[in-house]
C-alpha positions as CSV (number, residue, x, y, z in Angstrom):
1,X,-153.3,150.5,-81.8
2,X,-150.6,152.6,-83.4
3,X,-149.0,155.8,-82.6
4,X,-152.6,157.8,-82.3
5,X,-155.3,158.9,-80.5
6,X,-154.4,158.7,-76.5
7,X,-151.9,156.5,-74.6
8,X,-150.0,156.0,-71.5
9,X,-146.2,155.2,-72.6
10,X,-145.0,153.3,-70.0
11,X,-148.6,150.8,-69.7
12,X,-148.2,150.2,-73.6
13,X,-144.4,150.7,-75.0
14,X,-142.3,150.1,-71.8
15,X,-141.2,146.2,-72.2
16,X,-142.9,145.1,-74.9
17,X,-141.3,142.7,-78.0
18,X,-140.4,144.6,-81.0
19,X,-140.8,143.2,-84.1
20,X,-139.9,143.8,-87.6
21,X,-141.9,144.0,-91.1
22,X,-141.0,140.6,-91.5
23,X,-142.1,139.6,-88.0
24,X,-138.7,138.6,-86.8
25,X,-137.6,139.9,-83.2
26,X,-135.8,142.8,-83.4
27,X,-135.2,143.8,-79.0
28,X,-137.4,144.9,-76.5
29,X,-138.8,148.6,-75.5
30,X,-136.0,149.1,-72.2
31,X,-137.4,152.7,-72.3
32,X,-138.6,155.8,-75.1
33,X,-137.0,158.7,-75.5
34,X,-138.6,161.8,-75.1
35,X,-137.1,165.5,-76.8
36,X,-136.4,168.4,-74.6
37,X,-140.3,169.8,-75.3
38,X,-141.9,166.2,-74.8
39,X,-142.5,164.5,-77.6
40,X,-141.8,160.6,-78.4
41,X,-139.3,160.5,-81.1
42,X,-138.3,157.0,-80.5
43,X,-137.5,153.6,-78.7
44,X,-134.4,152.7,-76.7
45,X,-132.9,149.4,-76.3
46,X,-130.1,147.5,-74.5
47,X,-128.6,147.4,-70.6
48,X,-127.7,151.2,-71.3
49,X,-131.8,152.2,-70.6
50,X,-132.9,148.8,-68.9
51,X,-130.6,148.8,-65.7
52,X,-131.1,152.7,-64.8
53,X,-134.7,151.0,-64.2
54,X,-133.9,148.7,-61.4
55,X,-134.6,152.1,-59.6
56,X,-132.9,152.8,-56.2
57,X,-129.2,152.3,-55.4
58,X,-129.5,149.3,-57.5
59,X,-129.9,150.5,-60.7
60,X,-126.8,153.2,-60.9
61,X,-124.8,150.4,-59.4
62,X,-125.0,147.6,-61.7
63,X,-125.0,150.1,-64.7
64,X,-121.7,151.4,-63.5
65,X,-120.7,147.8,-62.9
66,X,-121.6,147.0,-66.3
67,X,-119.9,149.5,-68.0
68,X,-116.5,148.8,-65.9
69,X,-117.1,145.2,-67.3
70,X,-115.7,146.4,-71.0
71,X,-114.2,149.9,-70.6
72,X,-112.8,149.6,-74.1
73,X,-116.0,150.1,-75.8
74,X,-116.3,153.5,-75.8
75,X,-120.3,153.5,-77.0
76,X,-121.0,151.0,-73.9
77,X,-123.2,153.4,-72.0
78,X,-125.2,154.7,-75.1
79,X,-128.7,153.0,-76.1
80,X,-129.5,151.6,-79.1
81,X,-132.3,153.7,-80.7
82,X,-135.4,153.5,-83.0
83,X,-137.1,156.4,-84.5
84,X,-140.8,157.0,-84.0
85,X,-141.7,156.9,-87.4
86,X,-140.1,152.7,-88.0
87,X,-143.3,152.5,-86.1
88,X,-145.9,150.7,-88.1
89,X,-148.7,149.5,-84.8
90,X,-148.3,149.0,-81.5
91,X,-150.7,146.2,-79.7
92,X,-149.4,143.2,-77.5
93,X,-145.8,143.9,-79.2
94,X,-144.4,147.1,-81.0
95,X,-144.9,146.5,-85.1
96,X,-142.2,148.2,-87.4
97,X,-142.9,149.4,-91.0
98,X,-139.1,147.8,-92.0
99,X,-137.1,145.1,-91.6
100,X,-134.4,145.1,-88.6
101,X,-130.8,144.5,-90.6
102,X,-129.1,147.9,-90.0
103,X,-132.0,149.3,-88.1
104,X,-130.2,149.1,-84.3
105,X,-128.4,152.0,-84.1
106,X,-126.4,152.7,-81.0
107,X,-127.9,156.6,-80.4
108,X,-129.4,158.8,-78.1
109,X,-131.1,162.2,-79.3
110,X,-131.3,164.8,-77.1
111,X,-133.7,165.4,-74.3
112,X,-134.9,162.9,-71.7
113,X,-136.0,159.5,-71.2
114,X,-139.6,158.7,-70.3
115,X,-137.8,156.3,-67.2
116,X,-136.2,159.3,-65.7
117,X,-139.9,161.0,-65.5
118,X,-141.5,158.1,-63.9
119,X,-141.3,157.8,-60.4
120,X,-140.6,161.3,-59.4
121,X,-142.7,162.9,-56.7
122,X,-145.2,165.8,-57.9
123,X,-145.7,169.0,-55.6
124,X,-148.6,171.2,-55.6
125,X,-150.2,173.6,-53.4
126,X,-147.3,173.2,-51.3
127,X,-148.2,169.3,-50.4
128,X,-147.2,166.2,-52.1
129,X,-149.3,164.9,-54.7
130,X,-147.8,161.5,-55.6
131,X,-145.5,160.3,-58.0
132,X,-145.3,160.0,-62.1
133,X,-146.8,156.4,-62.5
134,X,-147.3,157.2,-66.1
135,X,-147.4,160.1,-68.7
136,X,-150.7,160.4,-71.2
137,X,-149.3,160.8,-74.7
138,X,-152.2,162.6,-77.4
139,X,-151.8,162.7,-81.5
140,X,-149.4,160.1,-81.1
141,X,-146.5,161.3,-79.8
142,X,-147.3,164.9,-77.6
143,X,-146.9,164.6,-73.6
144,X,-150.5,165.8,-73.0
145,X,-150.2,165.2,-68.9
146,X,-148.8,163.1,-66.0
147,X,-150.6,160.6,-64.5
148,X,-149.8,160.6,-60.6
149,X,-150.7,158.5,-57.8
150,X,-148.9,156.1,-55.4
151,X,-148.1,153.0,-57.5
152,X,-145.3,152.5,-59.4
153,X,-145.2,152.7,-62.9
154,X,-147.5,150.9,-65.4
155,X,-149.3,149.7,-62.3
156,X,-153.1,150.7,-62.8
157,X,-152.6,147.7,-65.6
158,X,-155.0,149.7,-67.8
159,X,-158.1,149.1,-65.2
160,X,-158.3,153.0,-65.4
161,X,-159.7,153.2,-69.1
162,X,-162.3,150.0,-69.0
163,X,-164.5,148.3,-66.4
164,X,-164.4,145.4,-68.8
165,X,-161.0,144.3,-68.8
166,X,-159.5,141.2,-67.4
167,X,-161.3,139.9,-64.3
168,X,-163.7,141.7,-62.6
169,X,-162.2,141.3,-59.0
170,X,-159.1,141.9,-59.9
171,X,-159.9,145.1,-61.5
172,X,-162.0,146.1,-58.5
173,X,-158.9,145.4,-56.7
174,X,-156.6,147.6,-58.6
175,X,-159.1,150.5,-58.9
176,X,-159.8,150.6,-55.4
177,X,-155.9,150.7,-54.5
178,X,-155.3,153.4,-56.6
179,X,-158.5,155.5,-55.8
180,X,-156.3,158.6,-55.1
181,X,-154.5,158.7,-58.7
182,X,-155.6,161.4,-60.8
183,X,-154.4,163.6,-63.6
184,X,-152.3,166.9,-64.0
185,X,-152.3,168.8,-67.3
186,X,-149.2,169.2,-69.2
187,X,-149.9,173.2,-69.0
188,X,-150.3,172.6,-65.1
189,X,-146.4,171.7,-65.1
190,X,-144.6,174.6,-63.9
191,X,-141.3,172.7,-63.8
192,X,-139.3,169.9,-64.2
193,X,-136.8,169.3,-62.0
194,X,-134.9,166.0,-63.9
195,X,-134.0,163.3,-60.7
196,X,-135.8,165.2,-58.1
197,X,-139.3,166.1,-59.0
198,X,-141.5,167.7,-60.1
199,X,-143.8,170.9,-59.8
200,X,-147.7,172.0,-60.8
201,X,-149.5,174.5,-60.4
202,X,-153.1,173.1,-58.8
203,X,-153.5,171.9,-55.2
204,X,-155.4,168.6,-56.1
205,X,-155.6,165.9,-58.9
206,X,-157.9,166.2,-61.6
207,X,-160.2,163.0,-62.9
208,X,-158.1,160.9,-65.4
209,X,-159.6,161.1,-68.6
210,X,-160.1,158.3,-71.1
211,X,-157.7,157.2,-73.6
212,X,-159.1,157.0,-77.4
């Protein structure tokens, strides 16, 4: 699968190997970076993205931690970055279209990363809805909705888009614990309120649609 058709970004980008054209290692996906209208324009690497995503108290702490570690590098707490378009296929590990020398850049554009989405709670209708557990990205790179329920992120495991995958009781399981996740349209977001949440416009979840 490469950047096309439907996806969710954190079940297939978050943590997976990258590799370059001539299938040497090049990091791992710590988190993707999203511009202020949401759209993936690229991959971010290194402690700078991964430890935010220890979530809770944790996370801030051992980032600042981190950072105090080797206050004379000024770049420290900025993430190394890939562009959308080094992508060449994404399957059990990212694929690029080059080779890595001179390709980790230490950058972040602007606008958001897709770990600060995840995980907030979603209002609608005046109630609570859930949380972000994972956004559905269409042609490729365009936030097309929010996937919200009460896992955490990644965690329907991709049980959501086939009956057939992996073992059957185990994806009876996983369905069945997340029977109240749904969907929410990206034109059903009326705001965005970055480290607090999040709110839509409909009382209730929608059906999740496939991915393609």
């Amino acid at each position: 699968m490469g950047l096309r058709g439907s996806y969710d970004a954190a079940l297939h980008l978050l943590d997976r190997q990258i590799v370059d054209s001539d299938d040497l290692m090049v990091a791992k996906v710590d988190d993707v970076a999203l511009s202020p209208d949401l759209e993936i324009v690229g991959l971010l690497c290194g402690p700078a993205v991964l430890l935010p995503r220890l979530g809770g108290r944790l996370g801030p702490k051992v980032k600042d931690f981190w950072e105090r570690m080797a206050p004379e590098q000024a770049d420290r707490s900025t993430p190394c970055f890939i562009p959308v378009d080094a992508i060449a296929e994404v399957g059990s590990e990212v694929r690029l279209n080059r080779v890595r020398q001179h390709l980790l850049v230490r950058h972040e554009p602007p606008g958001h990363r897709l770990g600060d989405l995840l995980g907030l709670p979603v209002r609608g209708g005046g109630r609570s809805l859930g949380r972000v557990i994972d956004v559905r990205v269409r042609e490729g790179r365009r936030v097309d909705g929010l996937v919200v329920g009460r896992g955490g992120p990644g965690s329907l495991l991709g049980y959501d888009r086939r009956r057939d995958q992996g073992p059957w009781l185990v994806g009876a399981v996983v369905r069945w614990r997340h029977r109240h996740t749904g969907y929410v349209g990206r034109a059903d977001v009326l705001s965005i309120d970055w480290g607090h949440g999040v709110e839509v416009s409909v009382a209730g979840l929608g059906d999740l649609p496939p991915t393609t």
